[in-house]
C-alpha positions as CSV (number, residue, x, y, z in Angstrom):
1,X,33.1,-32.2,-15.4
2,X,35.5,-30.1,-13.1
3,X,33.1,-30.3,-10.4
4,X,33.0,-32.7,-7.6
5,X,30.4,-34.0,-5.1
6,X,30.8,-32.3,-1.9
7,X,29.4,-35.2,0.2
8,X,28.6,-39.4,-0.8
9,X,26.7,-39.2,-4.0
10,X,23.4,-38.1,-3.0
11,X,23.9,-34.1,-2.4
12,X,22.9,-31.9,-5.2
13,X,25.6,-29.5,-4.4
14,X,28.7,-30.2,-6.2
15,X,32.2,-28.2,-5.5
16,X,34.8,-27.3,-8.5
17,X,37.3,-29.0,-8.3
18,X,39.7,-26.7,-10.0
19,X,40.8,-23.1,-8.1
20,X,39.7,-21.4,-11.5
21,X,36.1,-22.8,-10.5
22,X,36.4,-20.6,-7.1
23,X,38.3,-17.1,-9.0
24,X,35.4,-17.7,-11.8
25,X,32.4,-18.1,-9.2
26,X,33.7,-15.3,-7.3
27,X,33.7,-13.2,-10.4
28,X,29.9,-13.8,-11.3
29,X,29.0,-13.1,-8.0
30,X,30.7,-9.4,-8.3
31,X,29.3,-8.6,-11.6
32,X,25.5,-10.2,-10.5
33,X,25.9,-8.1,-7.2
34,X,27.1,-5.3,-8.9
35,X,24.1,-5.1,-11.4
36,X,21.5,-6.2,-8.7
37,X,22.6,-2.8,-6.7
38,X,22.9,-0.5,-10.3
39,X,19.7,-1.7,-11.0
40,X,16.8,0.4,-8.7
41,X,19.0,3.3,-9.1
42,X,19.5,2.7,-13.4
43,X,15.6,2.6,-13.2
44,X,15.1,5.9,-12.1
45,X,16.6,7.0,-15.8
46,X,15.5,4.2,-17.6
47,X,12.8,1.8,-16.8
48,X,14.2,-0.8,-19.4
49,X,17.6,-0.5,-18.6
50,X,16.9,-1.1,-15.1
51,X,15.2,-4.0,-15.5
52,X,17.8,-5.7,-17.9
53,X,20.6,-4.7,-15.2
54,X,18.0,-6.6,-12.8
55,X,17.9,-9.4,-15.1
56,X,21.3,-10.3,-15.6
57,X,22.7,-9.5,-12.2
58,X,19.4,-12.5,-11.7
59,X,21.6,-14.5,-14.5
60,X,24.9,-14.3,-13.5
61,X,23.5,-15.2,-9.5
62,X,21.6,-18.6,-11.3
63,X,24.2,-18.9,-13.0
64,X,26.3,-19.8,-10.2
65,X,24.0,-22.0,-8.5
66,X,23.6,-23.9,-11.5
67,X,27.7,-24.0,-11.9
68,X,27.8,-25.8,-8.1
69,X,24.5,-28.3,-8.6
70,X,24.7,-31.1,-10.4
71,X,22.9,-30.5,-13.3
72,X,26.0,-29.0,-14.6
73,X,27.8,-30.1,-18.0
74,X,30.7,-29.6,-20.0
75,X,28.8,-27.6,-23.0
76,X,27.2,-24.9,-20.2
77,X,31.1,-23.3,-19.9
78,X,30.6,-22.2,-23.8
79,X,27.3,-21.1,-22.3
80,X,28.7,-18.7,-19.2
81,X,31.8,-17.8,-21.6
82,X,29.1,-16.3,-24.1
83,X,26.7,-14.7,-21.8
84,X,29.3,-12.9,-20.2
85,X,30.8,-11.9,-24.1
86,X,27.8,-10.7,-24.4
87,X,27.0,-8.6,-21.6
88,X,30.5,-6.5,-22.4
89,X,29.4,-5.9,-25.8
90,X,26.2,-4.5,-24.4
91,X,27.9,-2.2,-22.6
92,X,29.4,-0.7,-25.7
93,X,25.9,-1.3,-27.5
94,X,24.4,0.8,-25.5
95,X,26.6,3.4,-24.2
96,X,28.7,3.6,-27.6
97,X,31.7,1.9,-28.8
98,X,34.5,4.2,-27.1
99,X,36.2,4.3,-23.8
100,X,33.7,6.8,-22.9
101,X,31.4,4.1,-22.1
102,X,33.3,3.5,-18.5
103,X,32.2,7.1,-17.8
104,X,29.3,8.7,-16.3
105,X,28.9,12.5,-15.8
106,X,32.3,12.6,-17.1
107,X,34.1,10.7,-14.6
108,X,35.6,6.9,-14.3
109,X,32.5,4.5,-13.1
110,X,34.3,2.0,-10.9
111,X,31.1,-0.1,-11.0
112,X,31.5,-0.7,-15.1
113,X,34.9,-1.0,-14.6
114,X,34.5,-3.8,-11.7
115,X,31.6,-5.3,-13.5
116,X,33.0,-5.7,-16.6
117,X,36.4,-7.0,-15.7
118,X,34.5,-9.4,-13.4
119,X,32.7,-10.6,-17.0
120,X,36.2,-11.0,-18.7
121,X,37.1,-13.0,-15.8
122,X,34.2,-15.3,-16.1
123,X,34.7,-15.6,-19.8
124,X,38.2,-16.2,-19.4
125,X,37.4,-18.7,-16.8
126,X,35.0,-20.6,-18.5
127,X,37.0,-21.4,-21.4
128,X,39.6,-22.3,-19.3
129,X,37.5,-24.6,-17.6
130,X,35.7,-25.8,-20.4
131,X,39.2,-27.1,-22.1
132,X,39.8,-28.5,-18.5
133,X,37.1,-30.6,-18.6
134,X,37.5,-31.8,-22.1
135,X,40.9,-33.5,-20.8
């Protein structure tokens, strides 16, 4: 596991132990933030849609506090790696599968553009860590 205790054994708070852990925990916080903020104003369009922005800015957040408690393991990497695949495929799923999707009212949307890169990030990291850990 590439996380370590952060005090003598009995603390259910653990610490990664590799930098990656930090860059990748920093990156699910951005895109759980990120969606947590799109959400109330994505529900005023779209009751559903706000609600799944809710829900995995929710994910990405527990996600995180279940990367730095204890009751992390070695297969849950494959786990984050996937979720955030899939949440940049939904993008495309649901705003179509062009670069048009990092557009709203016909200009850039930082936000998608930050959220989504945050997700690559977390992917990226994941598997990186995951092939860490396996070492």
């Amino acid at each position: 596991m590439a996380t370590e205790s952060s005090t003598s054994g009995s603390s259910i708070v653990s610490l990664p132990s590799h930098p990656v852990g930090y860059v990748t925990i920093l990156a699910a916080l951005v895109t759980g933030v990120v969606h947590l903020l799109l959400g109330p104003q994505v529900m005023g369009f779209s009751q559903t849609m706000g609600i799944l922005f809710i829900l995995n800015g929710l994910g990405f957040l527990g996600g995180v506090a279940l990367y730095l408690s204890q009751y992390w393991n070695r297969p849950l990497y494959l786990v984050a790696a996937g979720y955030a695949l899939v949440t940049i495929v939904a993008l495309f799923g649901f705003q179509g599968f062009s670069v048009e999707a990092f557009y709203m009212r016909g200009e850039l949307n930082p936000m998608a553009v930050a959220a989504k890169v945050a997700e690559l990030v977390v992917a990226a990291g994941a598997l990186f860590l995951y092939s860490d850990a396996g070492a």
